[in-house]
C-alpha positions as CSV (number, residue, x, y, z in Angstrom):
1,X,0.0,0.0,0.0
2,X,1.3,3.6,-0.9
3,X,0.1,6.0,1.7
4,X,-0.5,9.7,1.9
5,X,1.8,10.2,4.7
6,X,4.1,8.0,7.5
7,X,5.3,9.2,10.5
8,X,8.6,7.7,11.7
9,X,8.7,7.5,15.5
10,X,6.0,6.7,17.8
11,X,7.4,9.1,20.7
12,X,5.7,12.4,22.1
13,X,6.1,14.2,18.9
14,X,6.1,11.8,16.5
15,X,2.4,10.5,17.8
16,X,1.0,14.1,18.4
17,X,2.3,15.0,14.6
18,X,0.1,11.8,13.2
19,X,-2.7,12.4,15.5
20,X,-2.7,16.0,14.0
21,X,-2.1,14.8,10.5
22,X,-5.0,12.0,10.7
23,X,-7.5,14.7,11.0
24,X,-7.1,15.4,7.3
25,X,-8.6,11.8,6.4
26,X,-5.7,11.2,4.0
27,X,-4.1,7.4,4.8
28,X,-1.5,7.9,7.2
29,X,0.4,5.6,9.3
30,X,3.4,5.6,11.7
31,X,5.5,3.8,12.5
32,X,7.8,2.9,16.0
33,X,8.3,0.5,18.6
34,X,6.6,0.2,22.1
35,X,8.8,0.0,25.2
36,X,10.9,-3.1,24.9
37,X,10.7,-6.1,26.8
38,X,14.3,-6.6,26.9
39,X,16.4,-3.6,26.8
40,X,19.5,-6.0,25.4
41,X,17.2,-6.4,22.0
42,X,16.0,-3.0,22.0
43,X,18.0,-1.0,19.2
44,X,16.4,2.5,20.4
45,X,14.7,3.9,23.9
46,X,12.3,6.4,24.4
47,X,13.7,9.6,26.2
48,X,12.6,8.0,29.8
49,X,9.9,5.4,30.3
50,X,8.3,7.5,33.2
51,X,5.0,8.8,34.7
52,X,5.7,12.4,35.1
53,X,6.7,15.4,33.2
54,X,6.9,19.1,34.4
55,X,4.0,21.3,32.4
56,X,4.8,25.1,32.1
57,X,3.6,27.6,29.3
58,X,6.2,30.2,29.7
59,X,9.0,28.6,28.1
60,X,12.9,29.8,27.7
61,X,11.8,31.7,24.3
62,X,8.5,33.1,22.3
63,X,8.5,30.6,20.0
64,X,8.9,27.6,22.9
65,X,5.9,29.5,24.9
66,X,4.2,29.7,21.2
67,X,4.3,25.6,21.5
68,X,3.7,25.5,25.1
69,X,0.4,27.8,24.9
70,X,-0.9,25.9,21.5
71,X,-0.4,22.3,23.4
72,X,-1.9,22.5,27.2
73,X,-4.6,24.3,24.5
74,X,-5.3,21.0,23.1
75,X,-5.5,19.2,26.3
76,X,-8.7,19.2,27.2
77,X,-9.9,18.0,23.9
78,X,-7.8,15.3,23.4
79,X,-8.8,13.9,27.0
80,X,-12.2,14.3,25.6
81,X,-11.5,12.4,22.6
82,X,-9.5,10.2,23.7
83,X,-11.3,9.3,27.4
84,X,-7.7,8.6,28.6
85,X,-6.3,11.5,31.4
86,X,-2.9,12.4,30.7
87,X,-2.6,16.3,32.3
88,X,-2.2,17.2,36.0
89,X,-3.0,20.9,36.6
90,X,-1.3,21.4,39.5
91,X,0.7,24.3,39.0
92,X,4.3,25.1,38.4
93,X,6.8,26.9,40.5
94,X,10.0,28.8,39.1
95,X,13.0,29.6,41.7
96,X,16.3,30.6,41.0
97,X,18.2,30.8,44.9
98,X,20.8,33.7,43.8
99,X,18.2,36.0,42.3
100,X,16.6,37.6,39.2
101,X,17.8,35.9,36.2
102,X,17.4,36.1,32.2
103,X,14.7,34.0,32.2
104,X,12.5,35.8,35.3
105,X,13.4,38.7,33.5
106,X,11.7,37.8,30.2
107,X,8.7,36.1,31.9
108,X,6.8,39.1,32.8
109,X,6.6,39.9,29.4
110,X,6.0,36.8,27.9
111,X,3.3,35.9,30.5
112,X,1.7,39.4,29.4
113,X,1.9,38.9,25.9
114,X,0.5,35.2,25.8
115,X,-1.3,35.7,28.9
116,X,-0.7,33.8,30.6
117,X,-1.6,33.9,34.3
118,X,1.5,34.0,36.9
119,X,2.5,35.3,40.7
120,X,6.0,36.4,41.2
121,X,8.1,35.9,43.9
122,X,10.1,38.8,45.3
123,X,11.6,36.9,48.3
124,X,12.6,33.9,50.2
125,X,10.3,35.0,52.6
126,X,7.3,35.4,49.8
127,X,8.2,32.0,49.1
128,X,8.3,30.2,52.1
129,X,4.5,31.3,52.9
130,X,3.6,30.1,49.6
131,X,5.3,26.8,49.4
132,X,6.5,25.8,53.2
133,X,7.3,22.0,52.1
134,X,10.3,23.7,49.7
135,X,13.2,25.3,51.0
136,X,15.2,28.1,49.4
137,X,17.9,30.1,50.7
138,X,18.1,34.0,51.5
139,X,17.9,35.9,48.2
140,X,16.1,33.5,46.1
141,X,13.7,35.1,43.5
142,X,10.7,33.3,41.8
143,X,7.6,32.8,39.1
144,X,4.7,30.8,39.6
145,X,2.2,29.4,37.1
146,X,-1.0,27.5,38.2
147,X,-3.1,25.2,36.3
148,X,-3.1,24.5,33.9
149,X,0.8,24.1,34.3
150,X,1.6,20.7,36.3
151,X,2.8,17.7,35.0
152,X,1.7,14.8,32.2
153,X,2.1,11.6,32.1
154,X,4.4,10.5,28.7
155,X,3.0,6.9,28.5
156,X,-1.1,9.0,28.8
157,X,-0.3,11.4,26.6
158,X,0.9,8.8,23.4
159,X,-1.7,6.4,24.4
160,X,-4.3,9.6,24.2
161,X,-3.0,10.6,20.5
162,X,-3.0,6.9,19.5
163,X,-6.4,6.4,20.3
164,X,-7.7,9.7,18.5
165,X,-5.2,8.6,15.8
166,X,-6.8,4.8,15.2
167,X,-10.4,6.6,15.6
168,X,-9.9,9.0,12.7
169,X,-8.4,5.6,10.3
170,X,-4.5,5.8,10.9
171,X,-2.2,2.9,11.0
172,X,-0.1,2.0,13.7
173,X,3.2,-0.5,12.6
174,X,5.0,-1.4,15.9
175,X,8.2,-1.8,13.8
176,X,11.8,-0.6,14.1
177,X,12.5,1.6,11.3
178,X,16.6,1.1,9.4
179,X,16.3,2.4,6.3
180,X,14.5,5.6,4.5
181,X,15.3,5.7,0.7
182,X,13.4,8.8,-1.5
183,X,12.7,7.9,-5.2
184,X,11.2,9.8,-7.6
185,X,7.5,8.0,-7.1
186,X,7.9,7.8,-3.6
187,X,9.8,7.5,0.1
188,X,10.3,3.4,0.6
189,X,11.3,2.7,4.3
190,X,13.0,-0.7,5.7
191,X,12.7,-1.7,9.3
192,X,14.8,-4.6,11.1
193,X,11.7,-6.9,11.4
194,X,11.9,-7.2,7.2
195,X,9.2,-5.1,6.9
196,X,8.8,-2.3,3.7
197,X,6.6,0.5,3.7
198,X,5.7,3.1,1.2
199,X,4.5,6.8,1.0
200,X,4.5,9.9,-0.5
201,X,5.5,11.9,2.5
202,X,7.6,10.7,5.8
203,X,8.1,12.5,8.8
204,X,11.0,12.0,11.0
205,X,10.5,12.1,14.3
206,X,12.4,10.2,15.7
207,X,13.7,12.4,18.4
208,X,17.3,11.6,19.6
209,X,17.5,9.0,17.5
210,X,17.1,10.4,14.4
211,X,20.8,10.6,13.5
212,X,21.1,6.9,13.2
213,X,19.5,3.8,11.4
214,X,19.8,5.8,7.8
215,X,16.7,8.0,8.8
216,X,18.3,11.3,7.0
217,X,20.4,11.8,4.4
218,X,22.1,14.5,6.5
219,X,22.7,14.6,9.8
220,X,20.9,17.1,12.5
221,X,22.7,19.1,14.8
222,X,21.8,17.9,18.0
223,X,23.5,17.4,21.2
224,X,23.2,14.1,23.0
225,X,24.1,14.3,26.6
226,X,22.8,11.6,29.1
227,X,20.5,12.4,31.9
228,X,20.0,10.7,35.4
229,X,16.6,10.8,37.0
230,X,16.1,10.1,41.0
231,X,12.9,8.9,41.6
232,X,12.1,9.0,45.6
233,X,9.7,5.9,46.9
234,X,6.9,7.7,49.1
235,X,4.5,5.6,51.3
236,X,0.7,6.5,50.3
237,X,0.6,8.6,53.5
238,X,3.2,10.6,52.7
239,X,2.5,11.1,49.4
240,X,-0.6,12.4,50.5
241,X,0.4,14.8,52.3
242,X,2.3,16.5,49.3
243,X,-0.5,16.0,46.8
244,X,-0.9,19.5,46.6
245,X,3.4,19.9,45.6
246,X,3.5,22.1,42.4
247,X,6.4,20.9,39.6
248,X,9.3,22.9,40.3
249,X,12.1,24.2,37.9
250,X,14.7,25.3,40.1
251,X,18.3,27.1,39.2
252,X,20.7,25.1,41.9
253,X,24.2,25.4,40.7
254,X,26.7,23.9,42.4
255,X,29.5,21.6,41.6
256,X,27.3,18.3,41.8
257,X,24.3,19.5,40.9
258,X,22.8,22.0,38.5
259,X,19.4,22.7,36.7
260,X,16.8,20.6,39.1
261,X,13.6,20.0,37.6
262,X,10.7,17.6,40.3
263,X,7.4,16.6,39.9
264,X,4.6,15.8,43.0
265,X,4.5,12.1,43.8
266,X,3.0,10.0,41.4
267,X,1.4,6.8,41.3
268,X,4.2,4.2,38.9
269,X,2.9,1.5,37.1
270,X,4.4,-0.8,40.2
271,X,1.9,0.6,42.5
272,X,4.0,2.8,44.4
273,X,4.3,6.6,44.6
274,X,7.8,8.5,43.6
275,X,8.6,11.8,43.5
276,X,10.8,12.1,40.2
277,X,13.9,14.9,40.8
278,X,16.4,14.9,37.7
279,X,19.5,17.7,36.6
280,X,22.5,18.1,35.3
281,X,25.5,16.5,36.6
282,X,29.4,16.9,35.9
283,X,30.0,13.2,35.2
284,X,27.2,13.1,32.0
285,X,28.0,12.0,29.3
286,X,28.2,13.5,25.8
287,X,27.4,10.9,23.0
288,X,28.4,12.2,19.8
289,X,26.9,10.1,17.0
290,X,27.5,6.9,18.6
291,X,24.6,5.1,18.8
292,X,27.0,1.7,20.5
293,X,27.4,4.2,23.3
294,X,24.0,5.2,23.5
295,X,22.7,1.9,24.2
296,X,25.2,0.9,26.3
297,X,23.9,3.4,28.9
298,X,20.6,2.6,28.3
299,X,21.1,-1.3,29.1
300,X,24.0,-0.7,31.5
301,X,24.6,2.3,32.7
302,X,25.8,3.3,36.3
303,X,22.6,5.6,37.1
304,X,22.7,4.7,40.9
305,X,26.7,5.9,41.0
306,X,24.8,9.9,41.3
307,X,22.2,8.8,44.1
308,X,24.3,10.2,47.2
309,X,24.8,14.0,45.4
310,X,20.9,13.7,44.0
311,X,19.9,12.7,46.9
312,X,21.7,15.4,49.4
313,X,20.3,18.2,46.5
314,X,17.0,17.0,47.2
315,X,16.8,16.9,50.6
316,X,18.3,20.4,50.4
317,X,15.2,21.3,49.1
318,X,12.6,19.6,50.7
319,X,14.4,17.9,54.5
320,X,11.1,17.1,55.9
321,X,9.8,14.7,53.0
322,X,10.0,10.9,54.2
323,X,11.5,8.9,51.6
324,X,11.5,4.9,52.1
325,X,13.9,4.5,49.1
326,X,15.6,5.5,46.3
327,X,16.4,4.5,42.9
328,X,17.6,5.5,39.5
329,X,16.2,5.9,35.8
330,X,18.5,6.4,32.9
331,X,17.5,9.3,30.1
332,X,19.2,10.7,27.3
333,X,18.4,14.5,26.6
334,X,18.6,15.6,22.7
335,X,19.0,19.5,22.5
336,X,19.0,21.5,19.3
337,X,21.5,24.5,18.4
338,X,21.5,27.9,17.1
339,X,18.2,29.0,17.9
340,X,17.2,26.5,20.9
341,X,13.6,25.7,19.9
342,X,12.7,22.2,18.7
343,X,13.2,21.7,14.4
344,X,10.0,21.7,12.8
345,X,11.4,21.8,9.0
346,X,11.7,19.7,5.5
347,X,14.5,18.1,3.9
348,X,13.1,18.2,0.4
349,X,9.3,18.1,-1.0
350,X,8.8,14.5,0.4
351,X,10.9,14.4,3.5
352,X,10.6,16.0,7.1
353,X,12.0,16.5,10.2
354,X,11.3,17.4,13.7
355,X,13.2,17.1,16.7
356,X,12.8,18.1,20.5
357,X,14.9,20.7,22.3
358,X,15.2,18.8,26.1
359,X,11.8,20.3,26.7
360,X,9.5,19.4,23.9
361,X,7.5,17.0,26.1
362,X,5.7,19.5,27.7
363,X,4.7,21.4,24.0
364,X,4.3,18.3,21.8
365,X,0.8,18.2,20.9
366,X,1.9,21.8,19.8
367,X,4.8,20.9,17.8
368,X,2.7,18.0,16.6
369,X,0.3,20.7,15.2
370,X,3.0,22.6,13.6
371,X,4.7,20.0,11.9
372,X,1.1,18.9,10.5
373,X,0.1,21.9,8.9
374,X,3.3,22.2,7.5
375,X,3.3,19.3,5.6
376,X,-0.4,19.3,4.3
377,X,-0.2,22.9,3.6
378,X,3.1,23.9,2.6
379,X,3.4,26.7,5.4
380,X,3.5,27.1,9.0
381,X,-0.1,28.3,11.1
382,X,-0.5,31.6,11.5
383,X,1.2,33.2,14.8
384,X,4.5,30.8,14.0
385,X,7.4,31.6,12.0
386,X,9.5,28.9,10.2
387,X,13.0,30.6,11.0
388,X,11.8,29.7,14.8
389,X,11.9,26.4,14.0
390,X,14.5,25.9,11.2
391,X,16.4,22.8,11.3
392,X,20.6,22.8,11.6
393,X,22.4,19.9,9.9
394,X,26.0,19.1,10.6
């Protein structure tokens, strides 16, 4: 079968771009694998196989609040559509501990201009009333967002746009994709199960994958840096008692620890409750184009060696949380260059690409949207610029 359209990669973006695409009732499919079984079989991972991510609408630039404001938009009507709940709007809280920075700077007016509702912080003291369980020290400056900034939940979220996706006739392959070859009649694309597949448009989205497997001709300019998440084991009561915790970006910087970004506790898929705290650390790694590296860290890799500095940053913040135990996820974090925003962009006529930034999760459905129109139509919606967007290739 030749279709319309097929979406490589059945990730945030990749499933929020077909969803999008599927409401033009042309045949489109996509195509991607679910989590693995086995992680030694698995050729690519998602991002992070986790319950929580942080939800904000003023992002670190226009164009990233653009996407931000056009996705928690869509929210409530793809729950609707979808009857699957994939958005907590439980607010988000900003804090950077030495001060006013570039980006509380900015927010004022971005908040204005989008408006977008927010309560700044001039004080630690202005905070603490606010937020008791949190911590800051003297001099810390911040921004709050309430609902509907929060969190989502990845797994919801795809499961939501694949639903919505198979109700408006879409096609979902659970393949691996290796090969993408354009011809003059159309795009023909192999996958390591033996499996060929043809259309008259493809999509790339393969997030930070899509420098490998012979997806692209050329390669993107991304950066590929590994990412450790600590995920804190709450009893019920506990967690309970912080049900009302906002998501919180905060601006540590210290020689272990820097960037923190937490989400409330959340119920796993195990049963139990974890409160999910990741960041930068001085020991990631930096993977180049290697994709043998890659999934070494995914199978392998010594998360749990960063527990003791994770842990100690969060306790910093928050010493009167009980935590029963503690334990690691691994993550890789793709981020783009030269203008910072997520590519939304074309190769040629047939061929497309879109990639995420390190915080495209929380404004996928609205680069999903973007990356729609553009193919169908030939231009990007109205309030979005394509420059904004423009994909770099090495």
């Amino acid at each position: 079968m030749l279709y319309d359209i097929i979406v490589i990669g059945k990730g945030l973006i990749g499933t929020a771009t077909a969803r999008h695409l599927s409401m033009t009732q042309q045949s489109i499919a996509i195509i991607g694998p679910d989590e693995p079984e086995n992680m030694d079989q698995a050729v690519v991972f998602s991002s992070h196989y986790d319950s929580g991510r942080v939800q904000r609408m003023v992002g670190q630039t226009d164009a990233m609040t653009k996407l931000n404001v056009a996705a928690v938009n869509q929210y409530p009507v793809l729950a609707h559509l979808s009857g699957i709940p994939f958005h907590t709007g439980i607010g988000c809280l900003y804090v950077n501990p030495t001060g006013t920075d570039d980006f509380l700077m900015q927010a004022k007016r971005r908040a204005h201009q989008f408006g977008i509702e927010t309560k700044f912080f001039a004080s630690t003291d202005e905070l603490r009333q606010s937020f008791p369980e949190f911590v800051f020290p003297d001099g810390a400056k911040g921004m709050f967002e309430p609902a509907p900034a929060g969190h989502i939940s990845p797994p919801n979220l795809i499961m939501a746009q694949l639903n919505v996706f198979k109700k408006n006739g879409g096609t979902i392959f659970k393949d691996t994709v290796n090969g993408v070859t354009v011809n003059n009649r159309c795009i023909e694309i192999t996958t390591y199960q033996g499996n060929i597949f043809q259309a008259k448009k493809v999509v790339i989205a393969a997030g930070a994958f899509s420098n490998f497997s012979k997806l692209l001709p050329r390669k993107l300019d991304l950066v590929l840096k590994s990412e450790t998440v600590l995920l804190a084991r709450l009893s019920s009561a506990e967690a309970e008692r912080l049900s009302t915790l906002p998501s919180l970006l905060y601006e540590m910087d210290t020689p272990e620890v820097e960037g923190i970004y937490l989400t409330q506790p959340i119920r796993y898929p195990d049963g139990h409750h974890y409160l999910k705290m990741g960041c930068n650390l001085p020991h990631d790694i930096f993977f180049g184009n290697d994709l043998t590296a890659i999934q070494k860290w995914f199978r392998k890799g010594d998360s749990a060696a960063h527990i003791k500095e994770m842990r100690e940053a969060l306790q910093l913040i928050m010493p009167g949380m009980k935590v029963d135990d503690y334990v690691t996820k691994r993550c890789i974090l793709p981020r783009t260059q030269k203008h910072k925003n997520p590519y939304i962009g074309k190769i040629d006529e047939q061929l497309f690409v879109t990639a995420g930034n390190g915080w495209s999760a929380m404004c996928s459905d609205g680069v999903g949207y973007v990356m729609a129109a553009f193919v169908v139509n030939g231009n990007f919606p109205a309030g979005f610029e394509a420059a904004d967007y423009e994909p770099v290739f090495l």
